[in-house]
N, C-alpha and C positions, 0 to 999 in steps of 0.2 A: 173210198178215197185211199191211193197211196201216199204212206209218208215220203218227203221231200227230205232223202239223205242228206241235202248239201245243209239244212238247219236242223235236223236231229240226229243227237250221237248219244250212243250208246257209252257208258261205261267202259273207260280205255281206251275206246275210241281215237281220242285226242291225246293221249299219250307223250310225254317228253320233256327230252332231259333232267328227268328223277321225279315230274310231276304226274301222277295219274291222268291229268285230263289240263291244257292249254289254250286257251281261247283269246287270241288275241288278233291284228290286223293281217295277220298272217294269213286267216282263213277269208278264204275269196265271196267280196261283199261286205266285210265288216269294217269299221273304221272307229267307233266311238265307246268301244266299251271288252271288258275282259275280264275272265277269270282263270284263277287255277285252284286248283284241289290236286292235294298229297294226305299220304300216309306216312307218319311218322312215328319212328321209333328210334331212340337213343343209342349210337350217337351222330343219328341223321343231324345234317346241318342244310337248309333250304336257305338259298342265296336270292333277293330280290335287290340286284344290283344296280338297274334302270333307273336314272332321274328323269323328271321330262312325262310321269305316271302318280299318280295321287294313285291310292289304294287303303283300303279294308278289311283289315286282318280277323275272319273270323271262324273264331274257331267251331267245329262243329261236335267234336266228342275229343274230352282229355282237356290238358293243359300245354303252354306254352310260354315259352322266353322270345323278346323280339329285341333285338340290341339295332338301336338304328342310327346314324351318323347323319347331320342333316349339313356337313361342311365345316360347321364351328365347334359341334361337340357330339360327343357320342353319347349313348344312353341306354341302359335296359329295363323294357317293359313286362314286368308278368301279366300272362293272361291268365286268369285262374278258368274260365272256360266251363264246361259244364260234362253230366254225365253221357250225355245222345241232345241229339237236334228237339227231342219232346216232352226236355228236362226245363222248361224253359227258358228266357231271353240267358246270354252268355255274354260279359263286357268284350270290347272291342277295340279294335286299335286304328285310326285314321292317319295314316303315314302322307304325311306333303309330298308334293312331287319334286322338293328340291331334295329329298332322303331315298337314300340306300338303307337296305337291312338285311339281317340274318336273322334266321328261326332256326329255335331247337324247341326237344319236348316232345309229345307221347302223346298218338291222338289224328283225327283227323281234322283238317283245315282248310280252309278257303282261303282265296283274296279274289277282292273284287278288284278292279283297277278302271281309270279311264285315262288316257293320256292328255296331259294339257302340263301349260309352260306356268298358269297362273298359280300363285305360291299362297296358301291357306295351310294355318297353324296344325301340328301334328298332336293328336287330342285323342287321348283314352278314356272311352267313355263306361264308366261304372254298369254292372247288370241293374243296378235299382235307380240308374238317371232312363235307363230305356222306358219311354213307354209303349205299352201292351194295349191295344186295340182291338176289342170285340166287334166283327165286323159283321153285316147282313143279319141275317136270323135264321130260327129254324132248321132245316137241312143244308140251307146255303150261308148258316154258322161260321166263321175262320177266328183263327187268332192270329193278328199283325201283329211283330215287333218291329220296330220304328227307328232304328238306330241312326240310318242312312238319308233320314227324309230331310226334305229342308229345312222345317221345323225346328230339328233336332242339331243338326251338323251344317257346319260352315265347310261346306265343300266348295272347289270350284266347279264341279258339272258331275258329280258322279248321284247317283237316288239308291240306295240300297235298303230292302227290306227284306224280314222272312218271313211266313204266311204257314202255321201249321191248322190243316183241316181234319178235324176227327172220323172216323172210320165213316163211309156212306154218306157225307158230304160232300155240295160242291164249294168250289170257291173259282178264284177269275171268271164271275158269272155274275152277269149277265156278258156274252163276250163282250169284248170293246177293241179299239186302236187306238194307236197315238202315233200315226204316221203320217199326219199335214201338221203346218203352221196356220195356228187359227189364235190369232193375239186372247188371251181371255178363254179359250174354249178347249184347245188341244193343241200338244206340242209335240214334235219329232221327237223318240225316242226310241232305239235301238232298247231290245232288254233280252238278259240272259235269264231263262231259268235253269236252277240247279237241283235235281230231288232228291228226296230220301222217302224211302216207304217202310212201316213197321209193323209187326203186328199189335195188335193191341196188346195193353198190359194183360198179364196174366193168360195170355195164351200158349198152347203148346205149336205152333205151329214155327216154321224154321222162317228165318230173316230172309234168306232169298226168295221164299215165296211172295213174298209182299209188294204188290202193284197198286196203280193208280192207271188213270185214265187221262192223256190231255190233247189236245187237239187246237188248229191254226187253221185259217181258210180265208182266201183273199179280202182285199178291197182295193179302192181304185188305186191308190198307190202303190200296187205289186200284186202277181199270184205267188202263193205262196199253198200248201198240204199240208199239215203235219195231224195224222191222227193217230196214236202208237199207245200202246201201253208201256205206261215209264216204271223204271224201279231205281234203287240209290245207284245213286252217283249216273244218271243220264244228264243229259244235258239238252235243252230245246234253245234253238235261235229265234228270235223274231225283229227281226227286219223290220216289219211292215207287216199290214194284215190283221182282222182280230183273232184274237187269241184268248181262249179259255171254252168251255169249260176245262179245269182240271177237277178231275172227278175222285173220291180217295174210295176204293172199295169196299162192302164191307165187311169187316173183321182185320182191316190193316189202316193204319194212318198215313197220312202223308205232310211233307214236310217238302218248301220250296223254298229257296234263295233266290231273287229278282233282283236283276244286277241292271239298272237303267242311266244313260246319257244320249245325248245326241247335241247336232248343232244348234236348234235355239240358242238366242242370247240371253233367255231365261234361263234358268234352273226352276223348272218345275215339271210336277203330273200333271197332264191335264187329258182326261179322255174324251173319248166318244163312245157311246154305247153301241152296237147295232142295233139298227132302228127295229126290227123284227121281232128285239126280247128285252126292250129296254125298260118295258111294263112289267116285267118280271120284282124289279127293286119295290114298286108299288104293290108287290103282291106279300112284302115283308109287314107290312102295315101291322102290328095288332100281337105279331107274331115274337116270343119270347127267344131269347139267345141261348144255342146249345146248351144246356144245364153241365154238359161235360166240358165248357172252359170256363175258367182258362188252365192251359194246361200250364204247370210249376213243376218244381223238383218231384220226382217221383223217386220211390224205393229202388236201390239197386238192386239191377236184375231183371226192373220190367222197361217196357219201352217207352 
């Protein structure tokens, strides 16, 4: 299988105006969902001027200040942020879509965005309101933090989570879609993912060697390819289609950001497995969760 450029990008890839990588309506086919990731260093100043976009400030290594004006009054939020993406869940910041803002600080960061006109309160959410999610078992072990879910956040359409898998597990497995409307069973959802891959703690080996594996392959609602080996800061689209596994190699970890919205008049996940390997979750039965999560604050230095 070839990967389908038009939904995977490499690192840089997407480049622009002072951000690393931009994902938004811009890119042809896309309509409901966005992100960017920058490098920052002081006295970088990152402008997210657009009203009219709910968004997700999160940071992935370092700290930040987010000063945001929502019309009536202005404000600034610290992030205090964490040391790397496998240090842990990192507090967060849910900017309304009637606010502008600016970022400073030292570190790298995300935001996730969706655009909509509905106005839902702007809400920082602490590292210890996050909850942390031991998902599957066994090899197909993950750790979800939950920031972005519904559960959790009064969004108006946006689902963000991050899903770190320990070396030589899978995760987004069994594949699945969420590309029909099925009241109750599955819902339309555009979703970003965003990687990062590490070596494990206490290894000698260098940070750009560190891959993952993830892959995408039709269903009736679109063909779609994508089989690549990802490394930080790639970026995978999915439209339509299942998608997973993502596979983390072993002797390096992986680390993904799922940025989901789309048109339902819900806000919710709701999957479908493919039918092929949907016996796989019943194959968890019995079976004990990674012993190596959940991962928290680790020593600096290691990953």
């Amino acid at each position: 299988m070839s990967t389908d450029q038009r939904w995977f990008h490499p690192r840089g890839s997407l480049a622009h105006g002072g951000w690393e990588s931009v994902v938004d309506e811009s890119v042809p086919g896309w309509a409901h969902t966005g992100i960017r990731v920058a490098q920052l260093h002081p006295p970088d100043v990152l402008d997210l001027p657009e009203r009219g976009v709910e968004r997700i400030v999160v940071p992935l290594s370092g700290s930040f200040s987010v000063t945001h004006t929502d019309g009536r009054s202005t404000k600034t939020t610290h992030l205090q942020g964490r040391a790397s993406v496998f240090a842990g869940p990192t507090d967060v910041l849910y900017l309304s879509a009637g606010t502008s803002a600016e970022l400073t600080g030292e570190g790298r960061v995300a935001i996730a965005a969706s655009p909509t006109e509905v106005i839902k309160p702007t809400r920082h959410i602490s590292a210890g309101e996050i909850p942390v999610e031991l998902r599957g078992a066994g090899l197909s072990s993950r750790q979800v933090h939950n920031f972005g879910t519904p559960q959790v956040l009064d969004a108006a359409r946006l689902i963000v989570c991050e899903v770190i898998t320990p070396a030589g597990n899978w995760s987004s497995y069994p594949p699945h879609k969420h590309d029909e409307h099925v009241p109750g069973h599955e819902s339309r959802l555009e979703e970003i993912y965003y990687f990062e891959a590490a070596p494990v703690g206490g290894s000698d080996a260098a940070e750009e060697a560190a891959f993952a594996m993830f892959s995408t392959y039709s269903s009736p609602a679109g063909e779609i390819g994508i089989s690549a080996m990802v490394r930080s800061g790639d970026i995978a689209l999915v439209p339509y289609g299942y998608h997973g596994p993502a596979v983390a190699a072993p002797g390096y970890d992986l680390y993904y950001l799922n940025v989901m919205a789309g048109p339902d008049p819900e806000r919710a996940w709701l999957i479908s497995d493919d039918p092929a390997h949907a016996w796989v979750r019943d194959s968890w039965n019995g079976l004990q969760v990674d012993a190596r999560l959940p991962y928290t604050t680790r020593k600096e230095g290691q990953h």
